[in-house]
C-alpha positions as semicolon CSV with decimal commas, in nm:
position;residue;x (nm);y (nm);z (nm)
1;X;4,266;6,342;8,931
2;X;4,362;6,019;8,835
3;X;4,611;5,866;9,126
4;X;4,846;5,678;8,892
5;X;5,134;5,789;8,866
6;X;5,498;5,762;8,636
7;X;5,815;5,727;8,857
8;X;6,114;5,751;8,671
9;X;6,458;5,622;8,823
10;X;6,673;5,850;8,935
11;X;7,030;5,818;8,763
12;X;7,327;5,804;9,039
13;X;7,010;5,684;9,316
14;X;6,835;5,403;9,093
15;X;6,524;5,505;9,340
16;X;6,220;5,636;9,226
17;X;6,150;6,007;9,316
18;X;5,981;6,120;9,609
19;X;5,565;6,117;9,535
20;X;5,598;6,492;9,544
21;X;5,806;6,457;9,192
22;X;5,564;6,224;9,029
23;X;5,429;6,273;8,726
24;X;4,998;6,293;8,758
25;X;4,739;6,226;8,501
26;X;4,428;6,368;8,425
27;X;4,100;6,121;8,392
28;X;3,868;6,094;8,073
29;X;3,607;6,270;8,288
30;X;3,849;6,604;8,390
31;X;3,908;6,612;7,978
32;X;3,577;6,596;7,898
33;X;3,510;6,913;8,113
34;X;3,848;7,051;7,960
35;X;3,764;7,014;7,615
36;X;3,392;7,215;7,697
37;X;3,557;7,489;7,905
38;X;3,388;7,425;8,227
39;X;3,651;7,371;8,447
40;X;3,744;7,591;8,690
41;X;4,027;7,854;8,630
42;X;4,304;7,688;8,824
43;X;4,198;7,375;8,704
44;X;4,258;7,477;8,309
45;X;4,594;7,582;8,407
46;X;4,691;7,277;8,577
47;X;4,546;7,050;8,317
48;X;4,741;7,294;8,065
49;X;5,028;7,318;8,197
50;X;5,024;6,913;8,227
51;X;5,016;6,896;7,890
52;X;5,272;7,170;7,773
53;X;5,528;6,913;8,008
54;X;5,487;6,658;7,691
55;X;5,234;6,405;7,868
56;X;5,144;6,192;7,503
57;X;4,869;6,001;7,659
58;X;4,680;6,319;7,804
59;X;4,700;6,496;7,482
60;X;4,550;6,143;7,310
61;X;4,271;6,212;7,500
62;X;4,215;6,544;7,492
63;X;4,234;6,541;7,101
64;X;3,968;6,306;7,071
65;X;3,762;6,447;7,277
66;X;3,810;6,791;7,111
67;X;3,703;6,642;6,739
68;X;3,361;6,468;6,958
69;X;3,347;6,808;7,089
70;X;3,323;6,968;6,753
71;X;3,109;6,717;6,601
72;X;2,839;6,762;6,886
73;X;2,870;7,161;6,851
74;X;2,778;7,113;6,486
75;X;2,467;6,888;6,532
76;X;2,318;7,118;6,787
77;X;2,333;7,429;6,525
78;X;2,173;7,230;6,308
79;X;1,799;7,356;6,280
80;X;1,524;7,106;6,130
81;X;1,257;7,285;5,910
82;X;0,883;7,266;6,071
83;X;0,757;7,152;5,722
84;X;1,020;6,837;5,722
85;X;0,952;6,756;6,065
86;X;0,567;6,712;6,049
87;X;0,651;6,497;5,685
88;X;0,891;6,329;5,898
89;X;0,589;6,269;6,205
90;X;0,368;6,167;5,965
91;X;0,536;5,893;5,777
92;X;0,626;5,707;6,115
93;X;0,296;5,524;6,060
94;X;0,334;5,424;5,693
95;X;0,455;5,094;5,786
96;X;0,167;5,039;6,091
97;X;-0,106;4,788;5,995
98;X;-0,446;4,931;5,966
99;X;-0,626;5,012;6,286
100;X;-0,985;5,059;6,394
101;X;-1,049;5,466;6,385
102;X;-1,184;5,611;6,671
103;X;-1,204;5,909;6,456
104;X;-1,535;6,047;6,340
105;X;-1,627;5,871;6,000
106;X;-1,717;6,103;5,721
107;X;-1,893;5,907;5,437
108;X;-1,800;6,065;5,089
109;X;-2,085;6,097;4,819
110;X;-2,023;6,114;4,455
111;X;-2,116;6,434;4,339
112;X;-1,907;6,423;3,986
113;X;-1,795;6,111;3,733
114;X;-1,640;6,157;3,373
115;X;-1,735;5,897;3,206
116;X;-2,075;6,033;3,196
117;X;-1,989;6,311;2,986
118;X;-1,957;6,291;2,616
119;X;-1,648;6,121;2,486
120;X;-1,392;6,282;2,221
121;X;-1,387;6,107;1,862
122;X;-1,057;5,906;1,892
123;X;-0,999;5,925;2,253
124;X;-1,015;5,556;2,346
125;X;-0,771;5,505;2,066
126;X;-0,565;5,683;2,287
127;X;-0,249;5,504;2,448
128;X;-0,357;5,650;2,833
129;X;-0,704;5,686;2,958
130;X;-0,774;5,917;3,233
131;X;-1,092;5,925;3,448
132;X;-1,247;6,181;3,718
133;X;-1,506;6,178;4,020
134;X;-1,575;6,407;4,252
135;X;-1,688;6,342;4,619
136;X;-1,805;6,570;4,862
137;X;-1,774;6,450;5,290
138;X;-1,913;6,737;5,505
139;X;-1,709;7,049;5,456
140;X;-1,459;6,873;5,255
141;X;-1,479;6,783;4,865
142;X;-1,238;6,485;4,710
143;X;-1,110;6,547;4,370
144;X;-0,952;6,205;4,199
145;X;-0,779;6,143;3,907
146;X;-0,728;5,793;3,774
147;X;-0,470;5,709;3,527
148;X;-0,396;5,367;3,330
149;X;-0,120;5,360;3,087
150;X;-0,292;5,055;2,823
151;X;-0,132;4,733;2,918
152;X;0,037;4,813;3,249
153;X;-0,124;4,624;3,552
154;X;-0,052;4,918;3,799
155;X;-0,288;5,254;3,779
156;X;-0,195;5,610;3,943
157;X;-0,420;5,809;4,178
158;X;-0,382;6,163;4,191
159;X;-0,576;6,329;4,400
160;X;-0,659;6,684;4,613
161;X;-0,859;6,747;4,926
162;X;-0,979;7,074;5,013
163;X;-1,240;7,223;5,293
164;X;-1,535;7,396;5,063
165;X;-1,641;7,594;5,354
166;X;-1,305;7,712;5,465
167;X;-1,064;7,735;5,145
168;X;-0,737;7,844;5,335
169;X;-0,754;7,572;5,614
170;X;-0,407;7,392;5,562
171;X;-0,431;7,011;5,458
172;X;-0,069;6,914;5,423
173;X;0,117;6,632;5,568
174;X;-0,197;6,401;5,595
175;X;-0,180;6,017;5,549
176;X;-0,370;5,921;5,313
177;X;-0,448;5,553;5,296
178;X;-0,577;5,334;5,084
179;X;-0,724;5,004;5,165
180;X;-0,890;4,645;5,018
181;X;-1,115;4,522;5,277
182;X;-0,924;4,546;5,620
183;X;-0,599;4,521;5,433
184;X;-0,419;4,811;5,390
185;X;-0,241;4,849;5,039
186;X;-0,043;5,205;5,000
187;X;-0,023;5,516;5,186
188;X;0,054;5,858;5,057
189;X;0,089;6,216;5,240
190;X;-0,059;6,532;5,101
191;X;0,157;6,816;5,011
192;X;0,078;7,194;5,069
193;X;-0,173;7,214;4,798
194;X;-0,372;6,884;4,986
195;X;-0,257;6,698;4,668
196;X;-0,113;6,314;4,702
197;X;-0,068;6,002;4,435
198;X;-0,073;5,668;4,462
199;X;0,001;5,362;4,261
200;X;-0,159;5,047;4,321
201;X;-0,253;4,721;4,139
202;X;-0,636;4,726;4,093
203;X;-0,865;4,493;4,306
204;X;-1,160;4,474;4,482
205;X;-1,348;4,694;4,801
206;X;-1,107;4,968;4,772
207;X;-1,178;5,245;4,984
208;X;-0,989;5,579;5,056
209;X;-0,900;5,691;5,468
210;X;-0,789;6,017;5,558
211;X;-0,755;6,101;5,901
212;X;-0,836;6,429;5,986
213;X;-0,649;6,425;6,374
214;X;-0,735;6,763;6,433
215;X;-1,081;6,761;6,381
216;X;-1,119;6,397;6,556
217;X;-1,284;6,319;6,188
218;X;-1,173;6,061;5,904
219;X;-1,319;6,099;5,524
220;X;-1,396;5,760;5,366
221;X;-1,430;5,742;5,010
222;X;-1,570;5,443;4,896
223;X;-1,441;5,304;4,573
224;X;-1,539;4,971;4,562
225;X;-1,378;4,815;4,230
226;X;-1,139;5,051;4,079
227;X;-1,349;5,252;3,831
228;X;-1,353;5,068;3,552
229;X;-1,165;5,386;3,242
């Protein structure tokens, strides 16, 4: 308990009361315990019965701590989905520089490219021109879509990665990076599905890093120039 006290003058005396008559306060501490109900039962009543005798600077205290009380009761029942806290994990790195990987490299082969197959009559007089490969990296294929809307500098990646050999292995919340030379450019994060999309300016060396943490692998895909559409 707080030792200072309030000692009003007595009327026909003009003396302070005896210390017996005083008027005690409770500390920020003792309210803090009030306010949470873990003070003892004779405690509560004395703190309680303080405050029914009209002490204004007690109940200040004690009603502020009861709103931070409240407040703190309502963060606690808050409960974070799994799915938004790995998103949440994984896009602490987005704004790391690139690192050396210590991660088994997977080198990506082209198994698949578009533009080898027979064009439409009247598709390059088309206002957007699309473009697929395929790559395969061990168990893992890389499916990529390019997109260039005709006279916009920027192009969109969509892509998907899946495992060939095990189709229901889970491939969501993985960075996906991709970088020019050492340099890294944009990062993305696969969904459910394994799906991402970038947007990028186009330039030279480009290659595609995923990190595969779990497996202590990493997929390249080597891109070199963006594929000329």
């Amino acid at each position: 308990m707080d030792p200072e006290a309030v000692f009003p003058l007595d009327i026909k005396t003009g003396k302070k009361p005896p210390m017996t008559e005083a008027v005690r306060h409770f500390d920020i501490t003792e309210w803090a315990d009030y306010v949470r109900n873990t003070v003892s039962n004779d405690q509560h009543k004395l703190m309680q019965a303080h405050l029914q005798a009209g002490c204004t600077k007690c109940e200040r205290i004690k009603g502020l701590l009861s709103k931070f009380a409240a407040v703190c009761s309502r963060e606690a029942s808050y409960q974070i989905p799994r799915a938004t806290e790995q998103q949440v994990k994984a896009m602490i790195g987005l704004a790391k520089a690139p690192r050396r990987s210590v991660l088994q490299r997977l080198w990506a082969t082209l198994v698949y490219d578009s533009v080898n197959d027979p064009q439409p009559v009247g598709v390059r007089g088309t206002h957007q021109i699309n473009r697929q490969v395929l790559f395969h990296a061990g168990d893992y294929s890389v499916d990529l879509r390019f997109e260039h809307e005709k006279g916009s500098a920027s192009m969109v990646l969509v892509g998907q990665i899946a495992n060939q050999k095990t189709p229901d292995e889970m491939l969501a919340n993985l960075p996906v990076i991709l970088v020019a030379g050492n340099r890294e450019v944009t990062r993305s994060i696969s969904n459910t599905f394994g799906e991402f999309q970038l947007e990028y300016v186009p330039e030279s060396d480009l290659r595609l890093l995923v990190p595969l943490e779990s497996r202590g692998q990493e997929l390249e895909v080597q891109l070199g120039k963006t594929p000329q559409l």
